[in-house]
Residue, then its C-alpha position, 0 to 999 in steps of 0.5 A: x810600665x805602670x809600676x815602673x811610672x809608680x816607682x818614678x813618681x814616688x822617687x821624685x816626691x821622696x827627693x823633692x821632700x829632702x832636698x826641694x824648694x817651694x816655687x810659686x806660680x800663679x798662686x800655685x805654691x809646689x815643691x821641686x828641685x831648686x839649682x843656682x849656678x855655683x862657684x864650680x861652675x864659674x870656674x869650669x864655663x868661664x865666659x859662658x858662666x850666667x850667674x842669674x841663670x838657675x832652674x827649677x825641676x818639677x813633675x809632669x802632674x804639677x803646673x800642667x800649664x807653664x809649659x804652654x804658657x811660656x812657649x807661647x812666648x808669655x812673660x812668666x814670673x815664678x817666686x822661689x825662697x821669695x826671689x822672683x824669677x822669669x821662666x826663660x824657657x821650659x823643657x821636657x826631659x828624656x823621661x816624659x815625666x819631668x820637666x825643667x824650667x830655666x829661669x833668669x833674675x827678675x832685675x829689680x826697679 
């Protein structure tokens, strides 16, 4: 099993460092996956299409406290491409390893 959770690290870090974002949170600046809703999507889920909806992927041994922290029910801000975002909620995917923080637009004053 260990060589298998090697491996998923190493792919994760290896994709991260192509296509990834830097997100910060609490000072802590990492790399992970960055999604916006696209033009796709607001023709396929119509009404259910939220445009200010986005996510962020990111691996378990990064940000050990967000998950926590927001299903306390804390108000999180996380800044990615220096846009500042809420973490509306923060879910653990089938692997254990990776987790996925959706997140909604901070409106602006």
């Amino acid at each position: 099993m260990a060589v298998f959770d090697s491996l998923q690290k190493q792919a994760f870090r290896i994709v991260e460092s192509i296509f990834g974002d830097a997100g910060v949170w609490s000072g802590e600046a990492i790399t992970g996956l960055f999604r916006e809703p696209t033009v796709k999507e607001r023709e396929y889920l119509g009404d259910a299409y939220n445009p200010s909806m986005c996510m962020f992927e990111y691996y378990t041994d990064k940000w050990t406290g967000l998950k926590p922290l927001v299903d306390s029910g804390e108000l999180v801000e996380l800044t990615v491409k220096s846009v500042v975002y809420y973490v509306r909620s923060v879910h653990q995917k089938y692997d254990g390893k990776t987790f996925i923080a959706y997140l909604e637009l901070k409106p602006t004053a």
